[in-house]
LUMPAGU-233857 format. One record per residue (C-alpha): residue in three letters; x, y, z. Coordinates in nm, 3 decimals, decimal comma, always signed. Example, Ala and Ser with C-alpha at 12.3 -4.5 7.8 and 13.67 -1.06 7.14 Angstrom:
<pts>
- resn / xx / yy / zz
- ALA / +1,230 / -0,450 / +0,780
- SER / +1,367 / -0,106 / +0,714
</pts>
This chain:
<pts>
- resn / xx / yy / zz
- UNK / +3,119 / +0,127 / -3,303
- UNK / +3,396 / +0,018 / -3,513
- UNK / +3,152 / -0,189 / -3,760
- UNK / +2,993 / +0,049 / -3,746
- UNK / +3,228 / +0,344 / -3,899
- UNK / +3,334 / +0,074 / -4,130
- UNK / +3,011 / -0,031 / -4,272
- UNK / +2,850 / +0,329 / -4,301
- UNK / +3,192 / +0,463 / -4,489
- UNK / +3,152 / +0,140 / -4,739
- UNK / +2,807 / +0,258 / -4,843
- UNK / +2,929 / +0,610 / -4,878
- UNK / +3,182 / +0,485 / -5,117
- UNK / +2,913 / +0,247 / -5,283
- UNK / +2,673 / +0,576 / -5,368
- UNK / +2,954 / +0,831 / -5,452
- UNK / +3,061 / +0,509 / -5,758
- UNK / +2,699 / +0,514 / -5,859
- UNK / +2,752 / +0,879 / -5,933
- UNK / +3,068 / +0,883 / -6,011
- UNK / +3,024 / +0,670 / -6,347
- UNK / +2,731 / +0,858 / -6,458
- UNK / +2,853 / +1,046 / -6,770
- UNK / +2,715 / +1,102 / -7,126
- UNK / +2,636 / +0,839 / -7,395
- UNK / +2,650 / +0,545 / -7,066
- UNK / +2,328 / +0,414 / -7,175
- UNK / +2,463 / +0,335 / -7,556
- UNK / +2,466 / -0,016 / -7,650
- UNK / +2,836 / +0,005 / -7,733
- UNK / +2,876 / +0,111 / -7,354
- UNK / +3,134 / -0,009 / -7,160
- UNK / +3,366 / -0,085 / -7,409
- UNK / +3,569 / -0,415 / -7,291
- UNK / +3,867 / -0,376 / -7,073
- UNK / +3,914 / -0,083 / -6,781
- UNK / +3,691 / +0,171 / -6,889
- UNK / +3,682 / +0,354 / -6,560
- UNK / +3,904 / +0,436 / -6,279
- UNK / +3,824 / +0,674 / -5,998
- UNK / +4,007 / +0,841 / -5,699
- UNK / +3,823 / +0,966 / -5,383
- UNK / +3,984 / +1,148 / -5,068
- UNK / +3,758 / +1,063 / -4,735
- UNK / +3,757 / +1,356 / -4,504
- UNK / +3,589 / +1,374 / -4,160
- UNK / +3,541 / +1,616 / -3,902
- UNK / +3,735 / +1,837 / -4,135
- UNK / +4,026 / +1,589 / -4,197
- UNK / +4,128 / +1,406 / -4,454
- UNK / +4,162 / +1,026 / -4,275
- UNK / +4,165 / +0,777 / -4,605
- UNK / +4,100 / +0,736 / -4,981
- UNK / +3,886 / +0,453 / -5,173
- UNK / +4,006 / +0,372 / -5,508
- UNK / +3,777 / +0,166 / -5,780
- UNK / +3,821 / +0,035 / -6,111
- UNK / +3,518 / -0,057 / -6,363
- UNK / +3,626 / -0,335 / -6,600
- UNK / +3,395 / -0,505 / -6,861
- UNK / +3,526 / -0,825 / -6,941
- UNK / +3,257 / -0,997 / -7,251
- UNK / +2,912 / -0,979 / -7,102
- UNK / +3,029 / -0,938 / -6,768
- UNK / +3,060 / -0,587 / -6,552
- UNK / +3,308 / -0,602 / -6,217
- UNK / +3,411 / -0,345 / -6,015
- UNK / +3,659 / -0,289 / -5,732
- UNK / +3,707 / -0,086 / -5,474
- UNK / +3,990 / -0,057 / -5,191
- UNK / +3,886 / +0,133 / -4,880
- UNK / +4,144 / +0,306 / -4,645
- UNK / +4,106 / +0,463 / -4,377
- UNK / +4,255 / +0,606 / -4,056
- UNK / +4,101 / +0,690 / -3,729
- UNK / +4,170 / +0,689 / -3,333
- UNK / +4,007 / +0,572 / -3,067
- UNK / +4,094 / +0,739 / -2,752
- UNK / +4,394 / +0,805 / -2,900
- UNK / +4,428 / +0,501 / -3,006
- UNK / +4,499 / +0,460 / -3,402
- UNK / +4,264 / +0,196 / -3,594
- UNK / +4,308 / +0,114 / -3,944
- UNK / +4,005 / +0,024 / -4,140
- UNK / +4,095 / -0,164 / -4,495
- UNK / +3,826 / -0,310 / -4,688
- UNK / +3,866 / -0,524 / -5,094
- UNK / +3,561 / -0,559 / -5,227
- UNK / +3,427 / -0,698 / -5,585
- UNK / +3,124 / -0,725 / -5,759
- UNK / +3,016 / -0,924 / -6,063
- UNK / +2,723 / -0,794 / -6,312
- UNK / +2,584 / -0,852 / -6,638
- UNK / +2,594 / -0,595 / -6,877
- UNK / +2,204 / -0,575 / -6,796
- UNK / +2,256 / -0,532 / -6,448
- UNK / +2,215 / -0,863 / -6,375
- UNK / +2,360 / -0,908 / -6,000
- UNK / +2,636 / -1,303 / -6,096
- UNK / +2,824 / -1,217 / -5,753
- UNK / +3,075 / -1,043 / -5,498
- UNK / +3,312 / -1,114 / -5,249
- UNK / +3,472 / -0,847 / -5,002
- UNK / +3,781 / -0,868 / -4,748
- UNK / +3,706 / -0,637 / -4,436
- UNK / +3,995 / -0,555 / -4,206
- UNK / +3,935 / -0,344 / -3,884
- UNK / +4,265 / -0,445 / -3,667
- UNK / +4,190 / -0,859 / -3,628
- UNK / +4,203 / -1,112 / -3,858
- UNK / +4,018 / -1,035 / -4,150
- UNK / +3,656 / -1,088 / -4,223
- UNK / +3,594 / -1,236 / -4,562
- UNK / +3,212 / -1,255 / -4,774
- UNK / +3,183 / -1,402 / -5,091
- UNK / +2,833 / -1,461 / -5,251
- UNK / +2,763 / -1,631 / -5,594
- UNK / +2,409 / -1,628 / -5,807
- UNK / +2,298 / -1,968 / -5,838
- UNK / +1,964 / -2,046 / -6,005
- UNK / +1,715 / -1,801 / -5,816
- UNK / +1,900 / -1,884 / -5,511
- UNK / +2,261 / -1,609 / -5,360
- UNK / +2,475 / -1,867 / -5,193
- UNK / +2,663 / -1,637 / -4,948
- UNK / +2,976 / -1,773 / -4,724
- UNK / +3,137 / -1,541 / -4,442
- UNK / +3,496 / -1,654 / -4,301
- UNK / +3,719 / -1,534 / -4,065
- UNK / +4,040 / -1,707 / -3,848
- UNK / +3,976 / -1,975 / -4,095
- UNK / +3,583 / -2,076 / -4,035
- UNK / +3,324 / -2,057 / -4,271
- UNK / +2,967 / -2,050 / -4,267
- UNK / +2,737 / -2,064 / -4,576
- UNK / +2,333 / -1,950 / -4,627
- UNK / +2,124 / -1,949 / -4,868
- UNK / +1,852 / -1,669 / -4,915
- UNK / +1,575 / -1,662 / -5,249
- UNK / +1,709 / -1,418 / -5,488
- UNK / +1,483 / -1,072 / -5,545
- UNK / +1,502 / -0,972 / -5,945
- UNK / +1,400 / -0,640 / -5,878
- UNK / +1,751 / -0,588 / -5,670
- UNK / +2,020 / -0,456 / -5,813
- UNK / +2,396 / -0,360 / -5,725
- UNK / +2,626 / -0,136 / -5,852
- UNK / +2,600 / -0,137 / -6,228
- UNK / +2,281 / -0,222 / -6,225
- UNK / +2,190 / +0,100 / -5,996
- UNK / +2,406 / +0,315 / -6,257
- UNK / +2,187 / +0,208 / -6,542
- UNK / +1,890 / +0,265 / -6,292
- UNK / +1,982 / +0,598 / -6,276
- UNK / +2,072 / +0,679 / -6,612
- UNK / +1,754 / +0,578 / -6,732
- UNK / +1,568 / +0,804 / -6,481
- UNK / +1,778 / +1,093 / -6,549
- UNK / +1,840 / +1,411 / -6,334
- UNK / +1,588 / +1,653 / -6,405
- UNK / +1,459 / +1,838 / -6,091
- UNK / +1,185 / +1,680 / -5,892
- UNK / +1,264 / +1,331 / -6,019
- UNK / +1,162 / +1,098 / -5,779
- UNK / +1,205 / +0,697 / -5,738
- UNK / +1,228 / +0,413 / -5,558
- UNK / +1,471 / +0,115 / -5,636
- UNK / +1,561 / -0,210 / -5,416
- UNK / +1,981 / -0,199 / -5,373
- UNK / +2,139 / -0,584 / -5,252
- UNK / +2,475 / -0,475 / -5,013
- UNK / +2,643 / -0,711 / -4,808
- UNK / +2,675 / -0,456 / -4,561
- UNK / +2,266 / -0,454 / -4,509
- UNK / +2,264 / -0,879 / -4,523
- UNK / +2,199 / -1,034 / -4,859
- UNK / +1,896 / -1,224 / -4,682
- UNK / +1,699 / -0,933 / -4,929
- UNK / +1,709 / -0,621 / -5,078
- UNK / +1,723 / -0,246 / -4,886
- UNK / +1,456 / -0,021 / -5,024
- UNK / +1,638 / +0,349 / -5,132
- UNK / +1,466 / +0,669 / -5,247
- UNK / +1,602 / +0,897 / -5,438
- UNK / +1,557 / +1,251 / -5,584
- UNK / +1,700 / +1,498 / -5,787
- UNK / +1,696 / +1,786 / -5,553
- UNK / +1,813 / +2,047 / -5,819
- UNK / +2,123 / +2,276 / -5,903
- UNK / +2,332 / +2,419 / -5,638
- UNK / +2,668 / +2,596 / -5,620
- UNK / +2,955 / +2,417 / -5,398
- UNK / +3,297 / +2,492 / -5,327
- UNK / +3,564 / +2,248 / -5,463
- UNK / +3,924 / +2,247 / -5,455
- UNK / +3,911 / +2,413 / -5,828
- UNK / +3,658 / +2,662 / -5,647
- UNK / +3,228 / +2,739 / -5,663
- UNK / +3,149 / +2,517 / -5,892
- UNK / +2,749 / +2,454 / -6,004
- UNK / +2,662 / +2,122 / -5,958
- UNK / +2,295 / +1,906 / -5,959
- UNK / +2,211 / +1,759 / -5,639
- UNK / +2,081 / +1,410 / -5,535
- UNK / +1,938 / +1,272 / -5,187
- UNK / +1,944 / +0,885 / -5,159
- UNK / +1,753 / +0,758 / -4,856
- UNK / +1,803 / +0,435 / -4,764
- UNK / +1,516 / +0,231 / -4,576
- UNK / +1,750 / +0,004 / -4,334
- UNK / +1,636 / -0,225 / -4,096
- UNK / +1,794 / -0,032 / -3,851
- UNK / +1,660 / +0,280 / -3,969
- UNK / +1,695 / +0,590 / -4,234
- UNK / +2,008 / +0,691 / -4,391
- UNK / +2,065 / +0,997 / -4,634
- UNK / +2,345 / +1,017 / -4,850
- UNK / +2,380 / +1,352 / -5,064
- UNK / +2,544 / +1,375 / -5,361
- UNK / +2,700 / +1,639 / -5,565
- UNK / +2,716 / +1,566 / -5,949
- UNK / +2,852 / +1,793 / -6,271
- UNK / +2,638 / +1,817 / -6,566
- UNK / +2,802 / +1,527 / -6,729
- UNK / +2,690 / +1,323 / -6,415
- UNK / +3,007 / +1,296 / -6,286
- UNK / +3,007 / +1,260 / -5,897
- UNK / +3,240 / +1,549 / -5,734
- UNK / +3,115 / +1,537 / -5,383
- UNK / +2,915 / +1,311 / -5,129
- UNK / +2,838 / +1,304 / -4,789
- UNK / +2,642 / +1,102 / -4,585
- UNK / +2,614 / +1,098 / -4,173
- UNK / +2,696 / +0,869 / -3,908
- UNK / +2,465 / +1,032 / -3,692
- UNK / +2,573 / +1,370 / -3,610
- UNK / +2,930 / +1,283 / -3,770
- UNK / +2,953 / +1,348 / -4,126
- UNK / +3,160 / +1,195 / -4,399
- UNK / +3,251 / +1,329 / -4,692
- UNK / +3,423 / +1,187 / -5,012
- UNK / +3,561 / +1,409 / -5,276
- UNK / +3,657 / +1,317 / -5,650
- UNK / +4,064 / +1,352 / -5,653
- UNK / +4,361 / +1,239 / -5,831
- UNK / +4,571 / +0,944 / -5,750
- UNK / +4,878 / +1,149 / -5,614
- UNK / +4,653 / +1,373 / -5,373
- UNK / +4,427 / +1,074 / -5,260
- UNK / +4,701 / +0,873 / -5,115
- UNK / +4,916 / +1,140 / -4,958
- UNK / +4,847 / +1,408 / -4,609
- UNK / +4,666 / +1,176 / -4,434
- UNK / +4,587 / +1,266 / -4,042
- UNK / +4,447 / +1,015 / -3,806
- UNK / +4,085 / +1,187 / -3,660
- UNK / +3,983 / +1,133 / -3,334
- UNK / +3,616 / +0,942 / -3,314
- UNK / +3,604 / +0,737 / -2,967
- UNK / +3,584 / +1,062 / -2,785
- UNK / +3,410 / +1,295 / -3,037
- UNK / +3,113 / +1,002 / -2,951
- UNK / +3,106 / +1,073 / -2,606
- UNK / +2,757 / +1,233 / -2,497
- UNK / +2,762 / +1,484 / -2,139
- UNK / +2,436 / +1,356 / -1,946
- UNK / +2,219 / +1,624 / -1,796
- UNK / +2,238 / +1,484 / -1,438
- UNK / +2,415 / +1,255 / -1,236
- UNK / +2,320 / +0,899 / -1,122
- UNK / +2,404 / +0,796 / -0,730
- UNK / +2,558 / +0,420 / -0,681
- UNK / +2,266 / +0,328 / -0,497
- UNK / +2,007 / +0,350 / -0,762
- UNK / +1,757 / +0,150 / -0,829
- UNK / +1,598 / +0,257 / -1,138
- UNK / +1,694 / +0,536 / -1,382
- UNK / +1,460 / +0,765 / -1,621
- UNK / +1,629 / +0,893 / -1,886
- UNK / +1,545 / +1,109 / -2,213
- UNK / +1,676 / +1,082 / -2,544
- UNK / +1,632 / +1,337 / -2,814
- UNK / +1,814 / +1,455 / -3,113
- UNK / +2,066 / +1,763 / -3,117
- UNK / +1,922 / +1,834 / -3,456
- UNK / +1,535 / +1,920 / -3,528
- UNK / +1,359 / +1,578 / -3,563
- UNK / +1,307 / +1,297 / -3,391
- UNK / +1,522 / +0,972 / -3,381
- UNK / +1,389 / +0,718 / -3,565
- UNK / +1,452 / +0,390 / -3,397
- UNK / +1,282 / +0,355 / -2,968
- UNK / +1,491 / +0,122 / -2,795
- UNK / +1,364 / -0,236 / -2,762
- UNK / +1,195 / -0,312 / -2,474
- UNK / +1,374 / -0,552 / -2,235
- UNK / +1,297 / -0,713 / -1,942
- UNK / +1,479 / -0,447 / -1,750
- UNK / +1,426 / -0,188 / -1,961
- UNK / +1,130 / -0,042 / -2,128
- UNK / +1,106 / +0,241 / -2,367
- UNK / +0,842 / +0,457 / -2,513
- UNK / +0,799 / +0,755 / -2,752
- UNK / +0,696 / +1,103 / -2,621
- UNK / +0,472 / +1,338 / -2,799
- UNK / +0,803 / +1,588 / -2,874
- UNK / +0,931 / +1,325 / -3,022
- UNK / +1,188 / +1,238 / -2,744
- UNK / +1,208 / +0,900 / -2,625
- UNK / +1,200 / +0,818 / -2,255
- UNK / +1,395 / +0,499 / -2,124
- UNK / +1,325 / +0,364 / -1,782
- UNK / +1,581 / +0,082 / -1,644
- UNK / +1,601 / -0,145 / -1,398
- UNK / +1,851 / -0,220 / -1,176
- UNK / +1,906 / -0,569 / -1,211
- UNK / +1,847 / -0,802 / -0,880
- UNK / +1,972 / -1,180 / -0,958
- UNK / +1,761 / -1,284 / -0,652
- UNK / +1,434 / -1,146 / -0,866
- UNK / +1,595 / -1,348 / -1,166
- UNK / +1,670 / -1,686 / -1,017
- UNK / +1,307 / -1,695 / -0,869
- UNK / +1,173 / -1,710 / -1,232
- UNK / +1,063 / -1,950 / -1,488
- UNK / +1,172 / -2,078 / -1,818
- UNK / +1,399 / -2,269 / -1,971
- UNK / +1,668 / -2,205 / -2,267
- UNK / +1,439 / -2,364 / -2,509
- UNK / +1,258 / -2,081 / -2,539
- UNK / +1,408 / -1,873 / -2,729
- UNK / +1,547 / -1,922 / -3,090
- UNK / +1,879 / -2,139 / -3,189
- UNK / +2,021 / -1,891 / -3,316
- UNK / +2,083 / -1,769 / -2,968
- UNK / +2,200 / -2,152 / -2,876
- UNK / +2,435 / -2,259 / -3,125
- UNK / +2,746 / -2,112 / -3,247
- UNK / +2,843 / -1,895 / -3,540
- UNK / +3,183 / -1,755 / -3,684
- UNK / +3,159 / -1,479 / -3,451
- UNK / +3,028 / -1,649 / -3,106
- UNK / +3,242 / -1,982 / -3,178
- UNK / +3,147 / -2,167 / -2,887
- UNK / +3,254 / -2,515 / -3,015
- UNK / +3,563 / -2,414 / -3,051
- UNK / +3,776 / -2,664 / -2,824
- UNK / +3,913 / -2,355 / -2,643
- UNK / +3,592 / -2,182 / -2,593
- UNK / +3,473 / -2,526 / -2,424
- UNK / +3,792 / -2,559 / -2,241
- UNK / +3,750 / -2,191 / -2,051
- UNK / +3,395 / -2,215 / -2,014
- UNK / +3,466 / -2,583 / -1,780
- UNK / +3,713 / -2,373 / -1,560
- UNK / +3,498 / -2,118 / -1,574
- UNK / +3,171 / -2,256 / -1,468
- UNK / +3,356 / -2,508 / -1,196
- UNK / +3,160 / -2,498 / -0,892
- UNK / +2,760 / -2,317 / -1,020
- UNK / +2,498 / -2,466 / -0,874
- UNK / +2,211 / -2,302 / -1,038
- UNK / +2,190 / -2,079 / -1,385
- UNK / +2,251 / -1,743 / -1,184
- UNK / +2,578 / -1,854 / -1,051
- UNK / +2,735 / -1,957 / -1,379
- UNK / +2,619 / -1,676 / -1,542
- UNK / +2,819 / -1,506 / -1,244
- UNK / +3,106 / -1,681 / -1,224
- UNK / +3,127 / -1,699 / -1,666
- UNK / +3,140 / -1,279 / -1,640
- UNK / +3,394 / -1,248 / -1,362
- UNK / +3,633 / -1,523 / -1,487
- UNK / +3,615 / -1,268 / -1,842
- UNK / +3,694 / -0,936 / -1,692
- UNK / +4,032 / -1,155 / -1,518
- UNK / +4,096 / -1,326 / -1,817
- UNK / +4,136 / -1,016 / -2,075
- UNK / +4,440 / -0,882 / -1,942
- UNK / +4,532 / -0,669 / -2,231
- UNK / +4,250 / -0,398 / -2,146
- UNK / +4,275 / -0,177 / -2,490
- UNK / +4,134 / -0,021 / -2,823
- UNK / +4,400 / -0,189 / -3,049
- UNK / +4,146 / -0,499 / -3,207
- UNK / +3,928 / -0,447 / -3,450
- UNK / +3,623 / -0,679 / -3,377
- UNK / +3,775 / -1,010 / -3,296
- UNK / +3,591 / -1,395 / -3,271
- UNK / +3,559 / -1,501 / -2,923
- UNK / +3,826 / -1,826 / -2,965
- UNK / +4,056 / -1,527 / -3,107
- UNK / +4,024 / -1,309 / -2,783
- UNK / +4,029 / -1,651 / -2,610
- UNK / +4,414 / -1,718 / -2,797
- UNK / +4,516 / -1,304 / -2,704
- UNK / +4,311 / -1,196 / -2,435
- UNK / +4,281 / -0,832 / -2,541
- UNK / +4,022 / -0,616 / -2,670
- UNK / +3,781 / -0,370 / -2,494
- UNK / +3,415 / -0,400 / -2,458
- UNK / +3,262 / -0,606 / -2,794
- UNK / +3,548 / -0,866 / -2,673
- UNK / +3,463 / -0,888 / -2,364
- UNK / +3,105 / -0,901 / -2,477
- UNK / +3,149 / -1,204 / -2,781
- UNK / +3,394 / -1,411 / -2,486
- UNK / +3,168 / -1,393 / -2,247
- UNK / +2,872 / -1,517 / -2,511
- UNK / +3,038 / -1,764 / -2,631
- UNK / +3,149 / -1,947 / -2,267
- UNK / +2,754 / -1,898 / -2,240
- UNK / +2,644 / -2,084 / -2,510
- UNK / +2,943 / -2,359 / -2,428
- UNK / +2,759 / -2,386 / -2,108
- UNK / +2,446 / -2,443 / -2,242
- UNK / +2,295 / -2,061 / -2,124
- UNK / +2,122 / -1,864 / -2,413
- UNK / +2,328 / -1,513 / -2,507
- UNK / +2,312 / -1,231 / -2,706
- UNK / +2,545 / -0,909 / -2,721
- UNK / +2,349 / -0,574 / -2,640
- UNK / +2,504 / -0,216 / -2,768
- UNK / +2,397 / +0,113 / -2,641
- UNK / +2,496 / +0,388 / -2,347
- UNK / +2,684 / +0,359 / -2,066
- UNK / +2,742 / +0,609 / -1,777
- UNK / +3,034 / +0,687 / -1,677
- UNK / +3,077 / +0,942 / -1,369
- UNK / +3,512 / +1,059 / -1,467
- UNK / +3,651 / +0,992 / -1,829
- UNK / +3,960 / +1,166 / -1,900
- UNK / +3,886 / +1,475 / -1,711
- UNK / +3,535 / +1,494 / -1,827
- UNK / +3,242 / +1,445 / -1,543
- UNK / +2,906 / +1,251 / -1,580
- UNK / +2,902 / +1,088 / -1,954
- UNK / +2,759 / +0,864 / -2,160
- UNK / +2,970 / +0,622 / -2,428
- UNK / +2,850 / +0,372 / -2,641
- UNK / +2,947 / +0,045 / -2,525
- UNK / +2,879 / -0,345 / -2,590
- UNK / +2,797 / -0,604 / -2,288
- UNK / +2,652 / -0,955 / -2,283
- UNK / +2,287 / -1,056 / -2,263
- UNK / +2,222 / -1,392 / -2,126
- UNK / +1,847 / -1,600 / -2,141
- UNK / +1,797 / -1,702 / -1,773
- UNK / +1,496 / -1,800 / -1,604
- UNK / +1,273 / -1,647 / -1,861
- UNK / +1,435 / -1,338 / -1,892
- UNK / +1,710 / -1,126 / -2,105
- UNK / +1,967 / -1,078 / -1,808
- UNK / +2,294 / -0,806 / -1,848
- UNK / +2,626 / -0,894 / -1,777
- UNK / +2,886 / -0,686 / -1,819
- UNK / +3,250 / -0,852 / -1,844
- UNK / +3,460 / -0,541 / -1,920
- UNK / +3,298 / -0,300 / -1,647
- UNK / +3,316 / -0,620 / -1,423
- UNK / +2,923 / -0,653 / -1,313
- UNK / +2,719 / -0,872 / -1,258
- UNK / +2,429 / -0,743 / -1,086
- UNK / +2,422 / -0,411 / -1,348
- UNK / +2,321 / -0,102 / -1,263
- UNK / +2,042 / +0,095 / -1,417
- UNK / +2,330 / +0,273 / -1,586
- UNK / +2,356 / +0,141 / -1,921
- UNK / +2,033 / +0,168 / -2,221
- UNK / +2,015 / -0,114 / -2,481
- UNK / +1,990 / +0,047 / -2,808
- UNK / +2,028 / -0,273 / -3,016
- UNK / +2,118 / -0,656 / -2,927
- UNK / +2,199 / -0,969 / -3,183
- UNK / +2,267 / -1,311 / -3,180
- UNK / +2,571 / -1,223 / -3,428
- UNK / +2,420 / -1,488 / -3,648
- UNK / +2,601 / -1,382 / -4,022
- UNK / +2,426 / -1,096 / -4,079
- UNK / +2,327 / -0,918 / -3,763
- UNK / +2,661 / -0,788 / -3,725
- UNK / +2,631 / -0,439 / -3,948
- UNK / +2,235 / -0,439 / -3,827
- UNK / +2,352 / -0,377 / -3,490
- UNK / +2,589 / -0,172 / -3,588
- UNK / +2,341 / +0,020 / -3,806
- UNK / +2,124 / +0,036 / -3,494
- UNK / +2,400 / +0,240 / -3,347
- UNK / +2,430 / +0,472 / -3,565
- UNK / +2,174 / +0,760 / -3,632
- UNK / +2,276 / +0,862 / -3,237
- UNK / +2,613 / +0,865 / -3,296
- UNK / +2,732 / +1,251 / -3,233
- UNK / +2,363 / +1,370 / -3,259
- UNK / +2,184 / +1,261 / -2,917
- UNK / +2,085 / +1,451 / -2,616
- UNK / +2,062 / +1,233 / -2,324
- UNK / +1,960 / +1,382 / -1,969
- UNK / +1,817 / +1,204 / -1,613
- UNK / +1,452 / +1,261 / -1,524
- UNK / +1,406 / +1,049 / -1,259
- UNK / +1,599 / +0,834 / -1,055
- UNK / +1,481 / +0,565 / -0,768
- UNK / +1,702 / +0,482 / -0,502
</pts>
């Protein structure tokens, strides 16, 4: 959840710059004039606070176009304040022509670091954090663009009502492996109300075609083109970023809550004895969600003709497990080897996972005995990290559920069992006063015996309940990380969830 708010506020701030530079006489051939040409100031507000600002600079230096933008922002989970801080560059021809970016992300831990450079028809891209790198190479799409290129996009197209295209935008937070498709349309003029009061603006929907589903941004722009307001969703939760000064971006900020505001009442209860849970998930708004949870092998999903989805899971019976057949080679290296986030060759990592695993006789057990030595091991039980490596929650044991979850995949993998991380629901019968919920949450998936098997370090089980519903899972391989946090979004503050059935 904390990518997740981090990722969808980036691409906020990435559509409101496209607007935001759009004035008169852009598409001149004298335009930008070398040096700073632009500099722009934007307040973010949610749930009806003001909890950061983004500041970005547009600088041509000879044929090249950079940009950069600094992200703040202030939230709190469970009370609990987070600071989200993000850098991030780009590099463009004065044709559009993507050269390269890097980006500094900082959510609490050590920061994550991207940094991708144009070479040949190839975008070399290298993600670090607590010092390790890894580096891929993906074929280069010509018809993507970036930032300035998008702004010349758009000028070109103009803002008549009714105008309709499609473009293909490269952002790191969507994986540079290839471009996202977006739509957009000029929607037409419409009064809003500004700090300077009703003021008539031209409207503009971008809809962007993620992998893990739709997301519309609106934007608000003057007749000069000059963005003054846009908002975009995460979920039910809306953010909103407003053209400002210097002086009244940086000051008043208030820390909004999220963790809870996330929290979804279940229609029913579910008894400790069950066996298998029905459940229904449908949107608070009109619609229908967009993404059906993947079927598992505990859990299968299917859309109903309202356009609810209904989730039956399995409680999970290690006996059934070890009985089965298969063997870690089947499934993909990715889900084998390490990566920056699930460092499992990390001389710590293979350290715990020997103590750990001391005494299994069979995959089952270590599986077992890997998820109970994690919930003892994090001592320091709280909301204060932003999305640490494993061998960093190894060296502080803290962090709440995605730590648990990367620690336990990473001893896993060390051991020589399969793993994945799986985000989604979780029932919980008391929270803070509040009866029979559901929160999102982030376990461990391990490959055992032919099957995807939960374990979940941070509610300490083994043998889970039918009481969670995978919404998303990844191998946290470079750029999975914001698609499962995309995956996670669209239900975010905008999902009905309620028990039709239950087994015992």
């Amino acid at each position: 959840m904390k990518d997740t708010l981090a990722s969808v506020s980036r691409w906020a701030t990435f559509l409101f710059l496209v607007f935001a530079n759009l004035t008169e006489g852009r598409a001149e051939e004298k335009y930008p004039p070398e040096g700073l040409f632009e500099e722009i100031w934007m307040e973010v507000r949610m749930f009806n606070a003001k909890v950061g600002y983004a500041h970005t600079t547009f600088e041509r230096h000879g044929s090249e176009v950079r940009l950069r933008t600094h992200t703040y922002m202030k939230i709190k989970r469970a009370g609990t304040e987070v600071i989200m801080e993000s850098h991030e560059n780009s590099r463009e021809t004065i044709e559009g022509q993507i050269l390269g970016f890097s980006g500094v992300v900082n959510m609490g831990a050590q920061p994550v670091r991207k940094e991708g450079a144009v070479k040949g028809n190839k975008i070399v891209v290298t993600n670090e954090q607590f010092g390790r790198k890894s580096t891929n190479s993906y074929e280069l799409d010509a018809r993507g663009v970036m930032n300035w290129g998008l702004i010349r996009l758009m000028v070109e197209r103009g803002f008549n009502k009714g105008t309709k295209y499609e473009v293909l935008v490269y952002s790191p937070d969507f994986g540079m492996n290839s471009p996202t498709k977006a739509s957009i349309e000029v929607k037409g003029e419409e009064t809003i109300k500004l700090h300077a009061g009703p003021t008539v603006v031209t409207k503009i929907a971008t809809l962007l075609h993620s992998h893990a589903g739709k997301i519309e941004t609106l934007s608000w722009v003057n007749e000069q083109g000059m963005a003054l307001k846009t908002t975009m969703h995460l979920g039910g939760f809306p953010i909103e970023m407003v053209k400002t000064s210097s002086g009244e971006a940086m000051k008043d900020f208030v820390s909004a809550e999220f963790f809870n505001k996330s929290l979804i009442k279940l229609e029913g209860k579910i008894p400790r004895n069950a066996k298998s849970v029905t459940y229904e998930l449908s949107q608070k708004k009109e619609g229908s969600l967009q993404a059906v949870p993947a079927d598992g092998d505990f859990q299968k999903a299917k859309r109903q003709e309202n356009g609810a989805i209904q989730v039956q899971v399995r409680r999970i019976q290690l006996d059934e497990v070890l009985k089965g057949k298969g063997n870690p080679g089947q499934v993909g290296p990715e889900y084998r080897l390490p990566n920056i986030m699930i460092d499992a060759n990390e001389p710590g990592i293979r350290a715990l996972a020997r103590v750990a695993s001391r005494g299994a006789k069979n995959p089952v057990q270590m599986a077992s005995n890997l998820r109970s030595f994690v919930t003892k091991y994090v001592t320091a039980k709280n909301l204060d990290v932003g999305f640490a490596t494993a061998s960093e929650v190894a060296r502080t044991r803290e962090g709440d559920c995605s730590e648990h979850a990367v620690l336990l995949a990473a001893l896993g993998r060390s051991s020589g069992l399969p793993s994945r991380v799986a985000a989604g629901l979780v029932y919980l019968p008391s929270y803070q006063g509040r009866m029979d919920i559901m929160g999102f949450h982030m376990w461990t998936q391990f490959h055992i015996r032919g099957k995807w098997v939960d374990f979940d370090a941070a509610m300490g089980e083994s043998e889970c309940a039918p009481t969670r519903i995978s919404l998303a899972t990844s191998s946290l391989k470079d750029e999975s990380l914001s698609g499962i946090a995309f995956s996670i979004a669209e239900p975010m503050g905008n999902l009905n969830v309620k028990i039709l059935a239950v087994k015992r």
